[in-house]
TIDRENBA-399438 format. One record per residue: residue number from 1; chain; x, y, z of N, C-alpha, C in turn. Coordinates in steps of 0.02 Angstrom, whole numbers. Last residue first. Example, Ala and Ser with C-alpha at 12.3 -4.5 7.8 and 13.67 -1.06 7.14 Angstrom:
residues 2
   seq   mol      n_u      n_v      n_w     ca_u     ca_v     ca_w      c_u      c_v      c_w
     2     A      642     -112      354      684      -53      357      645        2      394
     1     A      660     -284      390      615     -225      390      660     -165      390
***
This chain:
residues 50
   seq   mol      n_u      n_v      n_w     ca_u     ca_v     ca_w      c_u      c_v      c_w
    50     A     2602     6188     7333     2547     6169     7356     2574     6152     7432
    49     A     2724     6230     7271     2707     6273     7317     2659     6225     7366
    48     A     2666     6215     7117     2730     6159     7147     2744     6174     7223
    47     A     2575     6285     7087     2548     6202     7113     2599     6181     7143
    46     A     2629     6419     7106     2583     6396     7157     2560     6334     7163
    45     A     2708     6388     6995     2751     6407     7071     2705     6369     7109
    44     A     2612     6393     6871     2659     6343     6888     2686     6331     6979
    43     A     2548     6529     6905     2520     6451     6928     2570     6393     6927
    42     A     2659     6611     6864     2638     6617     6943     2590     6550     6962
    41     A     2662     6602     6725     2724     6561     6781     2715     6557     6854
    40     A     2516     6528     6666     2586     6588     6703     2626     6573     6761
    39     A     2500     6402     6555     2484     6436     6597     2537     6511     6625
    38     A     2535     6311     6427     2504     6355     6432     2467     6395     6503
    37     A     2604     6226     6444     2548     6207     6475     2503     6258     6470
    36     A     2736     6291     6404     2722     6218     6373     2655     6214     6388
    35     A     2745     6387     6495     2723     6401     6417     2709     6333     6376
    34     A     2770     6332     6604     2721     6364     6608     2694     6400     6534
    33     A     2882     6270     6582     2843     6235     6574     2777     6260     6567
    32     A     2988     6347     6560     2975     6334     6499     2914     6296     6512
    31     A     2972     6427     6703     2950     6464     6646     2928     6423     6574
    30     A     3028     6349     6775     2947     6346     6764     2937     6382     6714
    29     A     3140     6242     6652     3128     6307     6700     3037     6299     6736
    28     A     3200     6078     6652     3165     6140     6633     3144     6174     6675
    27     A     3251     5965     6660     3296     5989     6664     3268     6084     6660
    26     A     3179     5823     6688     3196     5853     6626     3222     5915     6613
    25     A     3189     5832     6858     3219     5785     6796     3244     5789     6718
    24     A     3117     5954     6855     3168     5961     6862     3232     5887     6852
    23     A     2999     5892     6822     3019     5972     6780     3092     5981     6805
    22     A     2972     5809     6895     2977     5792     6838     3025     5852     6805
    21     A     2988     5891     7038     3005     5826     7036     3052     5805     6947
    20     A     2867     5987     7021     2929     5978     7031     2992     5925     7014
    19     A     2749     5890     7007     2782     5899     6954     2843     5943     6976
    18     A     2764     5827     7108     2779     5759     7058     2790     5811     7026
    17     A     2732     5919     7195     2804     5877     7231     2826     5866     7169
    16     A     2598     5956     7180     2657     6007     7179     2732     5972     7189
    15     A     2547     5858     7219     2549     5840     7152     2606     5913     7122
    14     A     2638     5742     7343     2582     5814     7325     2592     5820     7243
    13     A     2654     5589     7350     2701     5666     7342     2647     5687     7330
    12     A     2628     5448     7365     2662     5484     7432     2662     5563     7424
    11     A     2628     5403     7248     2572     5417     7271     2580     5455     7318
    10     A     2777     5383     7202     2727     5450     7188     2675     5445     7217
     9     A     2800     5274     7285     2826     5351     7331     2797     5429     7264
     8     A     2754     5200     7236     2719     5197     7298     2759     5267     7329
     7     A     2807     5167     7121     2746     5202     7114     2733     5203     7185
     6     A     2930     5146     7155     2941     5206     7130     2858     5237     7124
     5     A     2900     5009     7215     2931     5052     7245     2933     5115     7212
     4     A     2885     4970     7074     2823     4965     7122     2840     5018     7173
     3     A     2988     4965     7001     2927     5015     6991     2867     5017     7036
     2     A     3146     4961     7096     3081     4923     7063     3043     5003     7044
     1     A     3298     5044     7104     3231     5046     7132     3182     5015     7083
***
């Protein structure tokens, strides 16, 4: 897949999609991300939820 094609299907995703998406490319919990970003794990859910 080009990058053009790859940027035209992130614009496509909810921003709950991309970081799903990422967080589960790199292989991490919400939990580890929700401490990486400093938030609770219950906001992590609710953006990826959106």
């Amino acid at each position: 897949m080009n990058t053009e094609a790859t940027h035209d299907q992130n614009e496509a995703l909810t921003t709950g999609a991309r970081l799903r998406n990422a967080r589960e490319q790199l292989g991490l919990s919400q939990q580890a991300v929700a401490e990486r970003l400093c938030l609770k794990v219950s906001t992590v859910r609710d953006i990826e939820e959106d």
